[in-house]
PASEBA-1860 file (N, C-alpha, C; in nm, 3 decimals):
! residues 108
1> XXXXXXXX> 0.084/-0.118/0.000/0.000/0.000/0.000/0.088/0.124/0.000 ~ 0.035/0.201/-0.091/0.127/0.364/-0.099/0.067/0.443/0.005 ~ 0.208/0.497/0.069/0.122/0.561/0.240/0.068/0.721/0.165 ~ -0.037/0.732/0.232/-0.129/0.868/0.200/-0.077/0.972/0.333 ~ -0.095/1.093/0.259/-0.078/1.241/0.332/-0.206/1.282/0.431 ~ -0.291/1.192/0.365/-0.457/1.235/0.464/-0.441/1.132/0.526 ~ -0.420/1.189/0.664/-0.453/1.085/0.823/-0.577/1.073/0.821 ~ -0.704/1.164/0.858/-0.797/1.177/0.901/-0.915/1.261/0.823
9> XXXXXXXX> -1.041/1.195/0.763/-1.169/1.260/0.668/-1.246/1.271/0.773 ~ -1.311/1.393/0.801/-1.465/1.378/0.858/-1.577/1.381/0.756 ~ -1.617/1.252/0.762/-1.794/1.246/0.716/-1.900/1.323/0.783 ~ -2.032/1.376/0.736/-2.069/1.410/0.807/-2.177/1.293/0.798 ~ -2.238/1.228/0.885/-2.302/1.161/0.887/-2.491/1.106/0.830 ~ -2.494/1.300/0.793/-2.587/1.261/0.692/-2.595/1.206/0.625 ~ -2.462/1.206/0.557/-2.447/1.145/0.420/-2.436/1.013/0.414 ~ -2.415/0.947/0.539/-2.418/0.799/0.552/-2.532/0.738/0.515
17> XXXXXXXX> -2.570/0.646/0.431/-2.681/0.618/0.416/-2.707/0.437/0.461 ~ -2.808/0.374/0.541/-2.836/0.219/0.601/-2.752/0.154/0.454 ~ -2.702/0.075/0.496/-2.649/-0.032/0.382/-2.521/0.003/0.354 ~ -2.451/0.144/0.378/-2.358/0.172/0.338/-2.243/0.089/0.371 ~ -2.129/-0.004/0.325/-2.029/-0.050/0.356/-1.901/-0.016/0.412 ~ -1.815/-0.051/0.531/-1.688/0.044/0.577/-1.603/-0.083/0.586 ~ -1.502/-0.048/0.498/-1.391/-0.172/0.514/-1.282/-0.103/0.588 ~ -1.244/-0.221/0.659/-1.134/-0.172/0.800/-0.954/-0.263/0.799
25> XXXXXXXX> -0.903/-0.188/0.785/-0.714/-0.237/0.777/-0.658/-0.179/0.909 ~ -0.621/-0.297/0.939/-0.519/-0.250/1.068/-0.433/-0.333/0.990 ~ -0.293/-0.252/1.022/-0.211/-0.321/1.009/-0.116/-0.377/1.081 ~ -0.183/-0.464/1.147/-0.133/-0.531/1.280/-0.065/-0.705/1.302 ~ -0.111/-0.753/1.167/-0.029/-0.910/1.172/-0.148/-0.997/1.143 ~ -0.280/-0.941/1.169/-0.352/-1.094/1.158/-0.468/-1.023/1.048 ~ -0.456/-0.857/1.040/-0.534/-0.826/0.917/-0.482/-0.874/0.784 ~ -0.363/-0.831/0.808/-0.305/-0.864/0.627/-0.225/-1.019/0.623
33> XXXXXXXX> -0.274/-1.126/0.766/-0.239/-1.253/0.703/-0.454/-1.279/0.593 ~ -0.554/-1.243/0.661/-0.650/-1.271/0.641/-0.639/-1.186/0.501 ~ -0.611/-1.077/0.468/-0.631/-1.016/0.353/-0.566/-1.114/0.230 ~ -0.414/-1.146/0.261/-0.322/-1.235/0.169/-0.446/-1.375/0.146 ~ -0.487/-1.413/0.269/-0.532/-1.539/0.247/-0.684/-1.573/0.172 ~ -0.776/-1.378/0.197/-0.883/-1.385/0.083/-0.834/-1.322/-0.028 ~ -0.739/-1.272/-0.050/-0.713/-1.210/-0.174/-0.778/-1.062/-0.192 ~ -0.809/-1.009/-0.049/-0.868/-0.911/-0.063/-0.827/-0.748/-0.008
41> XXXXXXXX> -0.859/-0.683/0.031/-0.804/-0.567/0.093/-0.857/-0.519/0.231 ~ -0.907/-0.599/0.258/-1.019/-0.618/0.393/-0.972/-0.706/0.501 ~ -0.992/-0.615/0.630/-0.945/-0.768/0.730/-1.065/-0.723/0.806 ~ -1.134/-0.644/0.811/-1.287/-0.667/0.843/-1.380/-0.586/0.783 ~ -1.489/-0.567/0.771/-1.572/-0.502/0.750/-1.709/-0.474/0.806 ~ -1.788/-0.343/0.782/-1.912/-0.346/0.892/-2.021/-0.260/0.767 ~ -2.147/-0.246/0.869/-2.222/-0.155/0.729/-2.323/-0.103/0.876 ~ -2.330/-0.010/0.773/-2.405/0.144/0.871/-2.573/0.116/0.861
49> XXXXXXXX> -2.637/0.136/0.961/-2.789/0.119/0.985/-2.860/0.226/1.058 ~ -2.940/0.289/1.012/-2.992/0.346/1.069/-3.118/0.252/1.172 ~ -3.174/0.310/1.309/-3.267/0.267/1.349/-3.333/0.394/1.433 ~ -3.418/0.379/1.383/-3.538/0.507/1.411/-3.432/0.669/1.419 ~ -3.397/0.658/1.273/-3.296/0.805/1.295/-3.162/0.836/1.286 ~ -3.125/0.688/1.422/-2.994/0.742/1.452/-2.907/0.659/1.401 ~ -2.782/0.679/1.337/-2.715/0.616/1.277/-2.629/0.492/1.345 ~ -2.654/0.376/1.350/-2.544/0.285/1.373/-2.456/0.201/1.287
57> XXXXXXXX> -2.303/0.133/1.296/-2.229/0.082/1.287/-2.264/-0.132/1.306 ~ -2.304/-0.151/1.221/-2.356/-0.325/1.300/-2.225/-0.399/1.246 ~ -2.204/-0.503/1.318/-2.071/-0.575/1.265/-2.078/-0.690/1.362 ~ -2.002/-0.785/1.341/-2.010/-0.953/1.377/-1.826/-0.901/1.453 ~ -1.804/-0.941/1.584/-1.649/-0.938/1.580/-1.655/-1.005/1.715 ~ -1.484/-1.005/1.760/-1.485/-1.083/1.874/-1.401/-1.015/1.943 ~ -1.440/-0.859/1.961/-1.379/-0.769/2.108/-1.247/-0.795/2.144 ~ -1.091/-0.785/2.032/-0.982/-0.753/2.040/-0.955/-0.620/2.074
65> XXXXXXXX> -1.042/-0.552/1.950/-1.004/-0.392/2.008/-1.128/-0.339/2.084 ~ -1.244/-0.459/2.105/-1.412/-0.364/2.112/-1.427/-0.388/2.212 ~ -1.526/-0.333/2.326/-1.516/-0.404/2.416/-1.676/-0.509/2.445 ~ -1.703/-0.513/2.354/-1.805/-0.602/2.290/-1.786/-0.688/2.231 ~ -1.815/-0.842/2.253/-1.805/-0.942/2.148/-1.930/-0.960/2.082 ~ -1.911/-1.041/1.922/-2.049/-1.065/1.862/-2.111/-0.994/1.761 ~ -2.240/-1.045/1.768/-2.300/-0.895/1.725/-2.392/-0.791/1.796 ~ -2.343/-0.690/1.734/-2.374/-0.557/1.801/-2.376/-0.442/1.716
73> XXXXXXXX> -2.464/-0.352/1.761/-2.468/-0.175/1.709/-2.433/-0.143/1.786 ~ -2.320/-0.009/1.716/-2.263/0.040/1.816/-2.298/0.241/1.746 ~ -2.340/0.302/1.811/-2.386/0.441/1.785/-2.256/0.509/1.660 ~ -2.308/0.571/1.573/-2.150/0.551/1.475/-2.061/0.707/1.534 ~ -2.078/0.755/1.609/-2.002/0.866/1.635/-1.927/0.790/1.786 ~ -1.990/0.701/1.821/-1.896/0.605/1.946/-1.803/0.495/1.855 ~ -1.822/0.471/1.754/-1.810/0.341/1.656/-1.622/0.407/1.593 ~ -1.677/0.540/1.557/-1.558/0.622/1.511/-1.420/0.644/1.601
81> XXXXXXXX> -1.516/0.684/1.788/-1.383/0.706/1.828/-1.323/0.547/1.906 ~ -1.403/0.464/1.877/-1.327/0.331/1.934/-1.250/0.298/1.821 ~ -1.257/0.317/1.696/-1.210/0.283/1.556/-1.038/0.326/1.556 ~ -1.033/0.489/1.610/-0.953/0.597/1.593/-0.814/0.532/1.685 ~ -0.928/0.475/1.874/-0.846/0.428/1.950/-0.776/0.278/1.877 ~ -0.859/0.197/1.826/-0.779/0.061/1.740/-0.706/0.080/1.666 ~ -0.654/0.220/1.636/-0.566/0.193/1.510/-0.599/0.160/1.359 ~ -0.754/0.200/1.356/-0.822/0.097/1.267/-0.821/0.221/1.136
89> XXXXXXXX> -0.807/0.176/0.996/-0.790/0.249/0.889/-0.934/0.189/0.797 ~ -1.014/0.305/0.839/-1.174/0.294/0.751/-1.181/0.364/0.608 ~ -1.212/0.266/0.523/-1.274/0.339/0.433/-1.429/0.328/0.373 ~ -1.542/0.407/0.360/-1.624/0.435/0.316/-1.676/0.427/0.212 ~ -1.753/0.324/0.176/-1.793/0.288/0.067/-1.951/0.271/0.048 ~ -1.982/0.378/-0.004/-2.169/0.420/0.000/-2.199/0.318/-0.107 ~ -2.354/0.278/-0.075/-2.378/0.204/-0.149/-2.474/0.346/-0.318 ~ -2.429/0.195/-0.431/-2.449/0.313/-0.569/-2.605/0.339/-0.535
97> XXXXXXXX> -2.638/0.432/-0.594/-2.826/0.466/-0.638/-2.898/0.376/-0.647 ~ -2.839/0.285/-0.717/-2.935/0.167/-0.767/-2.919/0.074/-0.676 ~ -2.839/0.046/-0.627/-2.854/-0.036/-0.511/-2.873/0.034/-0.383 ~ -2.879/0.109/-0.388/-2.972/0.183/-0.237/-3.105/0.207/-0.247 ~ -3.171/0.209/-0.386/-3.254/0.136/-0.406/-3.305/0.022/-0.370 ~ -3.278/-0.077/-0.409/-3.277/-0.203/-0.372/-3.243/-0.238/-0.224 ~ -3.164/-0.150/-0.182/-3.177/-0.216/0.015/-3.273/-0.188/0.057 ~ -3.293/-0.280/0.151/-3.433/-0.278/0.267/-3.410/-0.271/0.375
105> XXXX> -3.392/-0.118/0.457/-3.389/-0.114/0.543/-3.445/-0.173/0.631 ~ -3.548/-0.209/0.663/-3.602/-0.284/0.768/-3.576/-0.436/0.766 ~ -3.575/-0.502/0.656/-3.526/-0.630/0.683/-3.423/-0.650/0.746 ~ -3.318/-0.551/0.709/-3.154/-0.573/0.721/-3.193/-0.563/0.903
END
């Protein structure tokens, strides 16, 4: 990876929309054995939900850096600064028109 000059983006969280995807790199030893071993650029990932309003963070994990195991919502402006404390490198990936279309918030 080519190291970037931008440490830190603020979103504003309007713009987050339910369904939206956040892939997460630490680069700590057991992200980028899992990345090498899916072939991917991801050693975890989560997706943003709204529920009645307020924006949350939902994700499946097992409380290395969280202090939550499992699954859980976690409020995404609490989600950010536990992220910031892990060391954790997010990137933001909205879902397109047409498929934000197609999500269903309430099922999800």
């Amino acid at each position: 990876m080519e190291p970037r000059a931008i440490k830190e983006v603020h979103v504003d969280e309007d713009l987050i929309q339910s369904g939206d995807f956040f892939v997460i790199i630490r680069l700590d030893g057991l992200d980028p054995i899992v990345m090498w071993g899916t072939g991917s650029y991801a050693g975890h990932t989560v997706m943003a939900l709204r529920f009645d309003g307020e924006l949350y963070i939902v994700e499946s994990q097992d409380a290395w850096y969280w202090p939550t195991a499992g699954l859980q919502r976690t409020p995404y402006k609490q989600w950010i600064k536990q992220a910031k404390e892990a060391s954790f490198n997010v990137v933001w990936l909205p879902l397109s028109g047409r498929s934000l279309l197609k999500f269903n918030e309430k099922a999800a």
